[in-house]
DOKEZA-384827 format. One line per field, with one value per residue: residue number from 1; residue in one letter; y, x, z of N, C-alpha, C, CB in turn. Coordinates in nm, 2 decimals. Glycine has a CB too. Example, Ala and Ser with C-alpha at 12.3 -4.5 7.8 and 13.67 -1.06 7.14 Angstrom:
BEGIN
seq (1; 2)
type (A; S)
n.yy (-0.57; -0.22)
n.xx (1.32; 1.28)
n.zz (0.78; 0.71)
ca.yy (-0.45; -0.11)
ca.xx (1.23; 1.37)
ca.zz (0.78; 0.71)
c.yy (-0.33; 0.00)
c.xx (1.32; 1.29)
c.zz (0.78; 0.79)
cb.yy (-0.45; -0.06)
cb.xx (1.13; 1.41)
cb.zz (0.90; 0.57)
//
This chain:
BEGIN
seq (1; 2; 3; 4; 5; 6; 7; 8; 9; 10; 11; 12; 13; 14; 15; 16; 17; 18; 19; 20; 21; 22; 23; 24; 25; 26; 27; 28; 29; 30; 31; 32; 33; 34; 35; 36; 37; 38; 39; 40; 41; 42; 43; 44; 45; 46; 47; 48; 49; 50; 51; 52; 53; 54; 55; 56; 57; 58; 59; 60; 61; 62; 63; 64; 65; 66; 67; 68; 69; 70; 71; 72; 73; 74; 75; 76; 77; 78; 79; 80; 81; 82; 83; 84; 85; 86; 87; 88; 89)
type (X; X; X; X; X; X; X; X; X; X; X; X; X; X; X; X; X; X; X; X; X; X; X; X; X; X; X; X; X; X; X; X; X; X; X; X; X; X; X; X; X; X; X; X; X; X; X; X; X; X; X; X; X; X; X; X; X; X; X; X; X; X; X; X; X; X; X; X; X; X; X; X; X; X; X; X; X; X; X; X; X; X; X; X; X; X; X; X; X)
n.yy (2.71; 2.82; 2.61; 2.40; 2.52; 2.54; 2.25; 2.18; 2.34; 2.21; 1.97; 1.98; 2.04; 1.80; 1.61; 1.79; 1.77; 1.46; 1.42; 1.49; 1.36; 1.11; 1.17; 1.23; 0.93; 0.84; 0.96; 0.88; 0.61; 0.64; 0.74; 0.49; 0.36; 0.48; 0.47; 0.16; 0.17; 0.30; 0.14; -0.11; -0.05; 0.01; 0.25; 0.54; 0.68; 0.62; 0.65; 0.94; 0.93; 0.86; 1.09; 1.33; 1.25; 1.24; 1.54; 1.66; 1.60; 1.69; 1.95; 1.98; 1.93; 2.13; 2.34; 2.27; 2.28; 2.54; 2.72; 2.63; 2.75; 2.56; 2.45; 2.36; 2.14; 1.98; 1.72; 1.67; 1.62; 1.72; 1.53; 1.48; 1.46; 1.26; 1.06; 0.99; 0.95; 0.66; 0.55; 0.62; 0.51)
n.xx (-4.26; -4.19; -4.24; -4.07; -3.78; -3.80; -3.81; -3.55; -3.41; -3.48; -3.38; -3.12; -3.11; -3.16; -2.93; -2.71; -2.73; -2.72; -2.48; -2.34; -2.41; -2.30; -2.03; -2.02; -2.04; -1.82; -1.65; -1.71; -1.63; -1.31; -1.23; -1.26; -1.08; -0.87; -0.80; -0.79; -0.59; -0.41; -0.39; -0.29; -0.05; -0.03; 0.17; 0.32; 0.31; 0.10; -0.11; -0.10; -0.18; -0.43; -0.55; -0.49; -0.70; -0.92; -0.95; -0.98; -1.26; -1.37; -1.33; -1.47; -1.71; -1.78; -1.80; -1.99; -2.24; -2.22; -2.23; -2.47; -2.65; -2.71; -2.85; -2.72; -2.91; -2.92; -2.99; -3.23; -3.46; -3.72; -4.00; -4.10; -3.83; -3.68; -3.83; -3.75; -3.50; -3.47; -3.64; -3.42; -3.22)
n.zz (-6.45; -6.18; -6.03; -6.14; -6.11; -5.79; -5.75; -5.83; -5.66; -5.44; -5.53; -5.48; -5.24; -5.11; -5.23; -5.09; -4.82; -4.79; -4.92; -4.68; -4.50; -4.57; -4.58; -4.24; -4.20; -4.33; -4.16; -3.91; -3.96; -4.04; -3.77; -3.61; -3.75; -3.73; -3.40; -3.38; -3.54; -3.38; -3.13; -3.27; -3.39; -3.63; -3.90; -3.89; -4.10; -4.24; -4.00; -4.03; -4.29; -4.26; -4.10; -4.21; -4.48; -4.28; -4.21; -4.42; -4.50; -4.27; -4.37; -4.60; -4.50; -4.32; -4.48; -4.65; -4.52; -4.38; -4.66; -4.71; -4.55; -4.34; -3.99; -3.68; -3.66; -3.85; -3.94; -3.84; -4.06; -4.29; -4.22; -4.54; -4.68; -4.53; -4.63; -4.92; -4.90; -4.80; -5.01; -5.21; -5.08)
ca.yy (2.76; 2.79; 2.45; 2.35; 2.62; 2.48; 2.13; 2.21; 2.35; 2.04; 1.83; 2.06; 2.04; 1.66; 1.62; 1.82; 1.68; 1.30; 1.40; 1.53; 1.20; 1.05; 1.26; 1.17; 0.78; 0.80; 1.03; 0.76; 0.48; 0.68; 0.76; 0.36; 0.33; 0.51; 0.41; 0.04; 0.14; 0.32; -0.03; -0.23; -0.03; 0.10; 0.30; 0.67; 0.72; 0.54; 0.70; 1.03; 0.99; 0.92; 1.24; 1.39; 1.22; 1.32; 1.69; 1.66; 1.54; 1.78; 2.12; 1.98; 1.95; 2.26; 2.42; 2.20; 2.31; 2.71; 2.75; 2.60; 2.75; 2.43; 2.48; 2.22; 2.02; 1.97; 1.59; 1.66; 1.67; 1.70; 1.38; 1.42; 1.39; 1.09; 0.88; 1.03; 0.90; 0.58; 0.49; 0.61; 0.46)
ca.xx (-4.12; -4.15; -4.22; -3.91; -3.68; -3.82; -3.75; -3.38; -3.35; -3.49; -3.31; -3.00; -3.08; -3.14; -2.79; -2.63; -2.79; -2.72; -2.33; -2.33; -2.47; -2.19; -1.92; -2.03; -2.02; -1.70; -1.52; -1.67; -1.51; -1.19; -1.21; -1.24; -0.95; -0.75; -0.85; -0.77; -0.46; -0.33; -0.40; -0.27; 0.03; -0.01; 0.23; 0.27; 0.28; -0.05; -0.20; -0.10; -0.29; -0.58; -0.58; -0.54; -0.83; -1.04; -0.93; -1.04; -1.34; -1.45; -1.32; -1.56; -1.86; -1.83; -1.82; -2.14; -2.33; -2.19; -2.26; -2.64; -2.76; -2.79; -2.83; -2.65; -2.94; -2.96; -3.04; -3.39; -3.52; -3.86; -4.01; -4.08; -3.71; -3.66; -3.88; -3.70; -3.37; -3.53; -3.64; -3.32; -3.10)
ca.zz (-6.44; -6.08; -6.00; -6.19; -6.01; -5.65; -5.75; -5.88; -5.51; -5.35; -5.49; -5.46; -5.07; -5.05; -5.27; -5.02; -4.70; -4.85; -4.91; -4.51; -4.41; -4.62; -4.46; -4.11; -4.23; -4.31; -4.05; -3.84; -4.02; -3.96; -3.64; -3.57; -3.83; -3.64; -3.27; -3.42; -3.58; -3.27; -3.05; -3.34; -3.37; -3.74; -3.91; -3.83; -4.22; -4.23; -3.90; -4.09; -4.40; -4.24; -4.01; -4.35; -4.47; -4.20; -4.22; -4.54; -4.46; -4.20; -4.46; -4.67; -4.37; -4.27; -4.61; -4.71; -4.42; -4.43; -4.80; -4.76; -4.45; -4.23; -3.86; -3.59; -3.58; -4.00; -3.96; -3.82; -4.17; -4.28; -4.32; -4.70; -4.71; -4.52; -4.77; -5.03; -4.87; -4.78; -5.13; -5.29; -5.00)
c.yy (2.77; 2.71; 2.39; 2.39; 2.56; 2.34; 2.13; 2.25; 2.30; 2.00; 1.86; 2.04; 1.89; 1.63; 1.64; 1.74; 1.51; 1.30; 1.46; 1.41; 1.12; 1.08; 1.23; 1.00; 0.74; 0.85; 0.92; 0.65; 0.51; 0.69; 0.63; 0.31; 0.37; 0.46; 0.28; 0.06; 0.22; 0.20; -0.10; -0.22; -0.02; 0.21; 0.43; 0.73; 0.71; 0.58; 0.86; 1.09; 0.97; 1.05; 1.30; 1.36; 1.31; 1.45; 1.74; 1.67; 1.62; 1.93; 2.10; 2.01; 2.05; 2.38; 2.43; 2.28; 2.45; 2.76; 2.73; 2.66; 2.66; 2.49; 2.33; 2.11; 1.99; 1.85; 1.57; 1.71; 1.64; 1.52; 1.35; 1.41; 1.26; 0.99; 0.90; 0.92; 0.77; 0.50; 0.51; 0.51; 0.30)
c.xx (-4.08; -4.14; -4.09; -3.79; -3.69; -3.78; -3.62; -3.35; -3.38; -3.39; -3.17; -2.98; -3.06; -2.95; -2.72; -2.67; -2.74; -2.55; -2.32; -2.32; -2.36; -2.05; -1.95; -2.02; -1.93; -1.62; -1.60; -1.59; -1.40; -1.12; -1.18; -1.11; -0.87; -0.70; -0.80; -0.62; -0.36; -0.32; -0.31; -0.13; 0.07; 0.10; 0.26; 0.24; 0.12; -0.17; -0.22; -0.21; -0.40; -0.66; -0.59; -0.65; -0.92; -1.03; -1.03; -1.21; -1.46; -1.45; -1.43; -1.69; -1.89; -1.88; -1.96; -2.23; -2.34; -2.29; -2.44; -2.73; -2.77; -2.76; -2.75; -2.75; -3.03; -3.00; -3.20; -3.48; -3.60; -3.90; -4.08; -3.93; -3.65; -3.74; -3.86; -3.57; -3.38; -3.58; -3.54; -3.20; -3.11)
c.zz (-6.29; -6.02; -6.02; -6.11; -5.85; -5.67; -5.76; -5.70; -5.39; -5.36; -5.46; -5.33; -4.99; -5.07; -5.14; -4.86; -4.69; -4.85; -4.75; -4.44; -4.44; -4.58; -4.36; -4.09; -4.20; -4.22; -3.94; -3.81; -3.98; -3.83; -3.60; -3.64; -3.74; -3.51; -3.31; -3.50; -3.47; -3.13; -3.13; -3.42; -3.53; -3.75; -3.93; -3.97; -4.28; -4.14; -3.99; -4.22; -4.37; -4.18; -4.12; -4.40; -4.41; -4.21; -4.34; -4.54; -4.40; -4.24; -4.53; -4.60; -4.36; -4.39; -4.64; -4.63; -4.40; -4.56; -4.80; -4.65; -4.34; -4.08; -3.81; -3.60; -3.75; -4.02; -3.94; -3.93; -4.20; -4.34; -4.47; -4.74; -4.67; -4.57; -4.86; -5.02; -4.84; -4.92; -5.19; -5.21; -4.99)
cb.yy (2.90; 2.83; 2.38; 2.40; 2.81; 2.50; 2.06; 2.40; 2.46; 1.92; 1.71; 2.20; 2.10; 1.53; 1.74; 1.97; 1.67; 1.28; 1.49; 1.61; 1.12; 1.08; 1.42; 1.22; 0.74; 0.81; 1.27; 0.72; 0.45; 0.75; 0.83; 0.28; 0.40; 0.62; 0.41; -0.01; 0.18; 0.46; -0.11; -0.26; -0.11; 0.17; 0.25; 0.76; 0.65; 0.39; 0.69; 1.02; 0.96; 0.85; 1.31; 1.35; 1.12; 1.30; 1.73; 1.54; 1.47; 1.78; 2.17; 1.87; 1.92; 2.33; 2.36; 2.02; 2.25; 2.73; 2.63; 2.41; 2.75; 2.25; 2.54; 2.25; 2.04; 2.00; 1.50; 1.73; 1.67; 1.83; 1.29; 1.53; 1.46; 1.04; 0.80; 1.20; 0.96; 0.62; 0.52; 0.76; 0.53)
cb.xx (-4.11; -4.17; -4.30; -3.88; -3.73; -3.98; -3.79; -3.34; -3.34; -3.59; -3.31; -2.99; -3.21; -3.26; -2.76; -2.63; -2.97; -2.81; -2.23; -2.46; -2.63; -2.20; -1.93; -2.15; -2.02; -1.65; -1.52; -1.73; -1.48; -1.18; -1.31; -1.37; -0.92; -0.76; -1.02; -0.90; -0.43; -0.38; -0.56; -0.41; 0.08; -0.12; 0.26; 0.39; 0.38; -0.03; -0.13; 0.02; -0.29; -0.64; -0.47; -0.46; -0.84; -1.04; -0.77; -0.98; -1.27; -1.42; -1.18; -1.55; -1.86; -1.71; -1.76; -2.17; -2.30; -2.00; -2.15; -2.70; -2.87; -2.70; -2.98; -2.62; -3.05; -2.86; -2.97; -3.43; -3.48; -3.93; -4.10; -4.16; -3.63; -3.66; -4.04; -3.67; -3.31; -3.61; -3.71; -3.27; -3.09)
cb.zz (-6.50; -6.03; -6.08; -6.33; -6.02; -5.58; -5.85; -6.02; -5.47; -5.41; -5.62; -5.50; -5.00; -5.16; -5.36; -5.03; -4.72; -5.03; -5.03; -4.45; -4.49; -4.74; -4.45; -4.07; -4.33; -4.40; -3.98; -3.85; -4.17; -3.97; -3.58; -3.61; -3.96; -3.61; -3.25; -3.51; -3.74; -3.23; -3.06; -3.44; -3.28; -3.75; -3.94; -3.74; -4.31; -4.19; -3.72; -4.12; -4.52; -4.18; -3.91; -4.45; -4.43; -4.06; -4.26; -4.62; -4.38; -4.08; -4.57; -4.74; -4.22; -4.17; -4.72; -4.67; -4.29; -4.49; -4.92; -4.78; -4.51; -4.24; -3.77; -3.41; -3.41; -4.09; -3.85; -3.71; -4.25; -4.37; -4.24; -4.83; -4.68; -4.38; -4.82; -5.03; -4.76; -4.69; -5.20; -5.31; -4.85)
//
């Protein structure tokens, strides 16, 4: 029974860790979206919803990271999670 209960909040931690990683992906992508549509002279309706986006983006991050405990430096994860992430990814 405990076994089971510590696995549930593994994998609950990878989960969350894995959508973090995913969130920082994309507010990249954006950020270059943007950057490339403020050069390329995009339209303010269009620059708008991605700032939206991104907002979005980073309410969720901080939430993620609040809600589970993570410190600033939550990427440095043990290495039985990066060959977890590595076989799934």
């Amino acid at each position: 029974m405990r076994l089971r209960k510590k696995l549930k909040t593994e994998e609950k931690k990878y989960m969350t860790k894995y959508r973090i990683s995913e969130i920082d992906l994309n507010l990249n992508f954006l950020s270059g979206k943007i950057s490339r549509g403020l050069l390329g002279g995009s339209s303010k309706e269009e620059l708008d919803e991605m700032r939206k986006k991104m907002r979005n983006l980073e309410q969720e991050r901080a939430i993620l990271l609040t809600e589970n405990n993570f410190n600033v430096n939550y990427r440095q994860v043990d290495k039985k999670w990066k060959r977890v992430i590595q076989l799934r990814g």
